[in-house]
N, C-alpha and C positions, 0 to 999 in steps of 0.2 A: 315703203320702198324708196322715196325721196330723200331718208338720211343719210346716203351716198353724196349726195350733191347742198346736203346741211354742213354749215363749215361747224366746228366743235371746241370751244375752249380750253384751253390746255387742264382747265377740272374737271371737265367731263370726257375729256376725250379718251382717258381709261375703260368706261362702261359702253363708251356710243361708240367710238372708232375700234376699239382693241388693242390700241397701243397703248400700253401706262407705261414703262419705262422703257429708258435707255440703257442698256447691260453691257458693263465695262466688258465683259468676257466675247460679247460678240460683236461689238463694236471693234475690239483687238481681232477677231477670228477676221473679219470683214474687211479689216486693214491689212491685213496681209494677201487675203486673197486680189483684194484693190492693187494692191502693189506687185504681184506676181502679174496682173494684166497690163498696167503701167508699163510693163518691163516687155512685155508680151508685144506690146505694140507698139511699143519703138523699134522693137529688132522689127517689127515686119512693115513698120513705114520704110524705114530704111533699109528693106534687100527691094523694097517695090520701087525703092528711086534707081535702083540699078537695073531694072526689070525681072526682078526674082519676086514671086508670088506662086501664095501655098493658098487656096480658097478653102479648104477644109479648116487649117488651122485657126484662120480668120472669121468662120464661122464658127467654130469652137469657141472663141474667144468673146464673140457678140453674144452667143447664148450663156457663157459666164457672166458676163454682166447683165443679163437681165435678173440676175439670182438676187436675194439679200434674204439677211438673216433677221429676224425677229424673235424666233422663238427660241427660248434655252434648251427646250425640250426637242431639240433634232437629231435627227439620226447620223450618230459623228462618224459610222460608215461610210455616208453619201459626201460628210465636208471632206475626209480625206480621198475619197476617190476622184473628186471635184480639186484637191489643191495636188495628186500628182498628176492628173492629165495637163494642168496648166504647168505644172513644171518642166514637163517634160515636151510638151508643145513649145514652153520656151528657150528649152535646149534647141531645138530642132530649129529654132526659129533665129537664136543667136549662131547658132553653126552657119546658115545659110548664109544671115547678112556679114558675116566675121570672113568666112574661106571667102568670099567672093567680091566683097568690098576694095572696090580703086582707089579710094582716097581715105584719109585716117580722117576720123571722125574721134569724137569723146566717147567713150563707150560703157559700156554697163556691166560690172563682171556676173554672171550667172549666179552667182552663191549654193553654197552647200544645200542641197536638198533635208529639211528637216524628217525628222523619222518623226508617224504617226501618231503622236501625243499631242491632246488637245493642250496639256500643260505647257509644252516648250512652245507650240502654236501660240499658244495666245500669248505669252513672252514676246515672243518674235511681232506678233501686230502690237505689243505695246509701244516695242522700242523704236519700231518704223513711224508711231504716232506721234511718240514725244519727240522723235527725228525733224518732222514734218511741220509738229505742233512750234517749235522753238528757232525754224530755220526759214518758212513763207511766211512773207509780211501778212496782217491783216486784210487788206483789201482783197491780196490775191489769194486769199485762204477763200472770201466769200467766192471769186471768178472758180475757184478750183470745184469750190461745190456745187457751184449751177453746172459746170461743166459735168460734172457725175449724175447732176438730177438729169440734165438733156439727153446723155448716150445710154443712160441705163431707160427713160423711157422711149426712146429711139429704138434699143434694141429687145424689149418687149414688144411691142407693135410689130416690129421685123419676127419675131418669134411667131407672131398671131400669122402674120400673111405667109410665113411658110408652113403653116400647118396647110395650108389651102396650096405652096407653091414651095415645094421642100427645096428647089432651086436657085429661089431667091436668093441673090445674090450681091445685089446692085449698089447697096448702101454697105456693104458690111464695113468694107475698107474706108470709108468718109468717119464710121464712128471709132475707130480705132486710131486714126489719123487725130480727130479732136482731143482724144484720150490720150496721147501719146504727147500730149505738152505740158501735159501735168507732171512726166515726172522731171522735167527738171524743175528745180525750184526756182532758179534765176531767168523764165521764160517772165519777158516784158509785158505790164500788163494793159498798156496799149493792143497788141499782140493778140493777146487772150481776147478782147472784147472784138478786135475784128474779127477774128476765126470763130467765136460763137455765132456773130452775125452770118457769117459765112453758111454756116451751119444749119440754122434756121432754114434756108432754101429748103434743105436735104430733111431735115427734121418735118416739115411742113410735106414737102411729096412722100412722105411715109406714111402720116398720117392720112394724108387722101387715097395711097395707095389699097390702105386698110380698109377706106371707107367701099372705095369701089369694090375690093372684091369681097365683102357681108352683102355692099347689095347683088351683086353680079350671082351668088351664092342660093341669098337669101331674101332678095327682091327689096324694091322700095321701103325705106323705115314709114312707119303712118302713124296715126294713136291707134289705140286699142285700149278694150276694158279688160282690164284686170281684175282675176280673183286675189283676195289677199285670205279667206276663210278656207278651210278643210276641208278634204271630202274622207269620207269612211277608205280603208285601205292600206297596203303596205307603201311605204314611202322613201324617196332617196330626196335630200336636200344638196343643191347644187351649187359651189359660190366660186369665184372666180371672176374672170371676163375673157376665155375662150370658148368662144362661140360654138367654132368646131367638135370641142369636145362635148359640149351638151348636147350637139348634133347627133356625135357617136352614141351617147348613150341612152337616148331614144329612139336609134336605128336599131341599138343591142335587145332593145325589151321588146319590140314590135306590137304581139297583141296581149300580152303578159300583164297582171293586173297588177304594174306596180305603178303606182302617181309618180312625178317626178317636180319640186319645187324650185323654184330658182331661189336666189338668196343675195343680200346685199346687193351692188352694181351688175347682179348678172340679170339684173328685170330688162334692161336694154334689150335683150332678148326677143321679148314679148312685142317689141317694136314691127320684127319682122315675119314678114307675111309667112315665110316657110314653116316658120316653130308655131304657129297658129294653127299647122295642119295635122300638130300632134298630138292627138284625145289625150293622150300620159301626162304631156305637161300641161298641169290645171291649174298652175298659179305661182305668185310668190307668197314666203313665210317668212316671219321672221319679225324682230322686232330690233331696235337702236343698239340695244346692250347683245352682243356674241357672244359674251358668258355666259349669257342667260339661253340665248337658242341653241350651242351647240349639247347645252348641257340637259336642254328638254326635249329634243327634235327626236320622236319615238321610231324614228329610222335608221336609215344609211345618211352618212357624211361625205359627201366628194370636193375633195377640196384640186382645184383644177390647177393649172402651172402658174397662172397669175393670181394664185391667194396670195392677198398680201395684208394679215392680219396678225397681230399678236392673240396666242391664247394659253398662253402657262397656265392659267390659273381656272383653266374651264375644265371640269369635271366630264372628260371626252365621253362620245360614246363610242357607237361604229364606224372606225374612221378610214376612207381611201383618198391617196392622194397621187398626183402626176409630177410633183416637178424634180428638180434635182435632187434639193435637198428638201425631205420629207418630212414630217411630225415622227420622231420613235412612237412606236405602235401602230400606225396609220401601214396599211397594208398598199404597197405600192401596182401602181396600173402600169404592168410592160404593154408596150409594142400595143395600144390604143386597145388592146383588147378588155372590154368593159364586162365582159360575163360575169366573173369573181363579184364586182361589185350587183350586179341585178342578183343573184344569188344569194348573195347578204341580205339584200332587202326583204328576199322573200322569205328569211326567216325572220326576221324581224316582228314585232307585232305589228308596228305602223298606227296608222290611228284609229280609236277604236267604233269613232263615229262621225258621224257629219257636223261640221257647227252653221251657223245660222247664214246663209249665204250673204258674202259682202263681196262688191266690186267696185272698185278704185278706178275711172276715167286715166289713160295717162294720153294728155295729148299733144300729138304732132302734124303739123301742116304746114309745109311750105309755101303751098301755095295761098293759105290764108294770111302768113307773114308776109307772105310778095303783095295780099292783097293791101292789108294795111298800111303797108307805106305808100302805096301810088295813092292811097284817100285819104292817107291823113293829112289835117292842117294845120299838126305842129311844126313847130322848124327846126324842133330837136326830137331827136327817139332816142330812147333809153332800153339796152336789151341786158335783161336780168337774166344770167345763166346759172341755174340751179333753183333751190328753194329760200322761198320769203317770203315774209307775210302780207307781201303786198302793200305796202301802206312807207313805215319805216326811210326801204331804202328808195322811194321814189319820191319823199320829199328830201334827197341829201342834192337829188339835183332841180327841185323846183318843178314849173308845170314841164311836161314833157309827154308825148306820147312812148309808152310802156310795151313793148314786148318781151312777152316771156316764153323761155325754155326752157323747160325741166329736165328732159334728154333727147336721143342721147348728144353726148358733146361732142360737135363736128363741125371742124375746122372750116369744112366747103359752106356750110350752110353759115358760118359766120361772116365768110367772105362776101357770102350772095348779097346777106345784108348790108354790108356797109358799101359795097360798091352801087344795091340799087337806092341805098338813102343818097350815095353820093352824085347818082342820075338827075336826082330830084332837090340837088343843092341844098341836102337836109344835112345837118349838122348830127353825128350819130356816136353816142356811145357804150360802150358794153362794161356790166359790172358783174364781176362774177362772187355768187355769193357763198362762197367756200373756196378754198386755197387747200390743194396739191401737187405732189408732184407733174400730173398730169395736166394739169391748169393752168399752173405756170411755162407749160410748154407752151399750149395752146395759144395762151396769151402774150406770151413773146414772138409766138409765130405770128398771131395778129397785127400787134403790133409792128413788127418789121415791114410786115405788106402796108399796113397802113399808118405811116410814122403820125400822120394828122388826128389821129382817131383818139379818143379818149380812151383809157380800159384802166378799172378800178379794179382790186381786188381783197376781199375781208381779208384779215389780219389771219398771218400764218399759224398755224398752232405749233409751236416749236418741237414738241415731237414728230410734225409730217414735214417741215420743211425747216434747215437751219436759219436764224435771224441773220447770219452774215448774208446768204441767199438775199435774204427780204432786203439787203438795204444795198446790194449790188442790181437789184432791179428796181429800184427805186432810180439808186444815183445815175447806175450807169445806161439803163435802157428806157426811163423815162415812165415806167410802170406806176400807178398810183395805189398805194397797201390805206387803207379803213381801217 
């Protein structure tokens, strides 16, 4: 369940992560939807400087961007119902800031609404790319795409906590305001590096926002042992990282004898005390390669709103899924109602017997981390976040006392540490040993609170993060890539 937090080499990271390539066709789909929100959020910084605010639209808009496209195999239903709510959200959005605007500003003309064809679509994101591709300098192509990595996982996180507070509200306008400098091209990129900093504040209280209400939800994170073996029975395999929703669908089965497995990053789970109190969820499954378990898993499939996996090429089985845009064939979950999906399972075969019981330790303690830095008598700590083999990357920095983290990744508990090494005039650095999108947050939010602090991070696999990315936080935030 650790090869979540295993970084992956851009040769293997086809079998292990699921990503193997980059598709001209949906990188063009992606770039136009990107630019329909670009557009989107200029017109609504600017009616908000006039005091004109739509909170729906602006919600709309943050749950567009936490979307991305991976698979070719989607349901082009969902991309076009997904590119004319944005259209027409930014009609409504250029009409407000246009009839109501006091002063003339540069402005953006709405353009022709395209008709429904994936082929003119993706026409249309080529020529906005090569637009883009030929017209931002290089440095500020990298600032443009930290800036897309920061508000698309800004506004998943924001996704997560309104599933718990459909109200939330607070941040919406901060990530659309950051988004809204990308589209000019000629934004200074002085500019750009202050307002991501800027940003980080806001990125950072979302992240903690998140943390508090899983525990507020679902109690204190702790260790726990893990099953990672089978039991006999009908089965649903669960992968994603909303919480919530693997909530709902072992509140849907009750006393009903289906197992229910977590899968991939969704073992963070099992961290807390509330999903411990449900006999159905018996464990995680699954192994590196996604090809391999979607296409053996003798169950149901529930792929929740934050899958974020490539699988063209996986021979599907039963598949349901929650987010906008779906897998074609995957049978969609409306309005949280998970019945349809226990239902499947229970026709399913599921497994047909028990295998040999194995359980996997995963452990967490803060307060054993708080213990060892007040007794230790190094002058340096080194905190490893994710998996290593121990040995490796704790001689890159010499002798040092070592704490590790396997999960889950949280921001608070990173802070705790470096401010109580800092109590104890200990010199403290964090190396994180896999690079993604959401690490790299992490770790620029660290970094901003603590400009002193060391933070390493293994080398990006260039399908999860672009190499312009890796060397804008290098040069410009002082970030160290292995």
């Amino acid at each position: 369940m650790y090869t979540y937090f295993r970084n992956f080499d851009d040769k293997d990271s086809c079998s292990s992560s699921g990503i193997c390539t980059t598709d001209l066709r949906l990188s063009s789909l992606e770039e136009l939807i990107a630019n329909e929100l670009r557009q989107l959020s200029f017109y609504l910084v600017k009616a908000r400087e006039h005091g004109l605010e739509d909170h729906k639209i602006a919600s709309n808009a943050v749950n567009a961007l936490s979307i991305s496209l991976l698979n070719t195999n989607f349901a082009e239903h969902d991309y076009y119902a997904l590119y004319d709510k944005l259209y027409e959200d930014k009609v409504l959005a250029h009409n407000m800031y246009t009839t109501n605007k006091t002063e003339l500003f540069a402005d953006l003309p709405v353009g022709e609404k395209l008709k429904n064809s994936i082929v003119d679509m993706t026409r249309e994101g080529e020529k906005i790319m090569r637009y883009r591709q030929k017209n931002i300098p290089e440095e500020k192509k990298g600032l443009f795409s930290l800036i897309l990595i920061l508000i698309k996982t800004a506004a998943r996180n924001i996704g997560r906590i309104k599933a718990f507070e459909p109200d939330y509200t607070m941040y919406d306008f901060e990530v659309l305001r950051l988004y809204s400098l990308t589209v000019n091209t000629v934004t200074r990129e002085e500019k750009l590096v202050r307002r991501i900093k800027e940003f980080l504040n806001i990125s950072n209280d979302i992240i903690k926002k998140l943390a508090q209400t899983y525990i507020k939800n679902y109690g204190e994170p702790t260790g726990a042992r893990l099953r990672t073996s089978v039991k006999k029975g009908k089965a649903i395999l669960a992968d994603g990282l909303d919480l919530k929703e693997l909530e709902l669908i072992l509140e849907t089965i009750k006393d009903r004898p289906v197992n229910v497995y977590t899968h991939n990053i969704l073992f963070v789970a099992h961290h807390y005390p509330k999903f411990r109190e449900y006999k159905n969820l018996v464990g995680q499954w699954g192994s590196p390669n996604i090809e391999y378990d979607f296409s053996t898993f003798p169950g149901v499939i529930f792929l929740g709103r934050s899958f974020f996996q490539k699988i063209d090429a996986v021979c599907r089985g039963v598949m349901f899924g929650s987010g906008d845009i779906i897998l074609k064939g995957a049978t969609r979950i409306e309005n949280n109602n998970f019945e349809p999906l226990i239902q499947a399972a229970m026709i399913q075969e599921g497994f047909l017997q028990d295998t040999e019981e194995y359980f996997e330790e995963l452990r967490y303690s803060k307060q054993e981390i708080m213990d060892t830095i007040a007794n230790t008598d190094a002058k340096n700590i080194t905190v490893l976040v994710g998996q290593h083999d121990g040995k490796q990357e704790c001689e890159l920095f010499g002798s040092s006392q070592v704490i590790h983290i396997g999960s889950p990744l949280e921001i608070e508990l990173l802070n705790l540490i470096a401010n109580s090494a800092r109590s104890r005039h200990l010199h403290v650095r964090f190396f994180f040993t896999h690079c993604s999108a959401q690490v790299a947050t992490i770790a620029l939010g660290l970094k901003h609170i603590f400009e002193d602090v060391g933070i390493f991070i293994t080398k990006c696999p260039t399908l999860m993060v672009n190499p312009r990315v890796v060397r804008v936080l290098e040069e410009d935030f002082n970030l160290k890539i292995l």
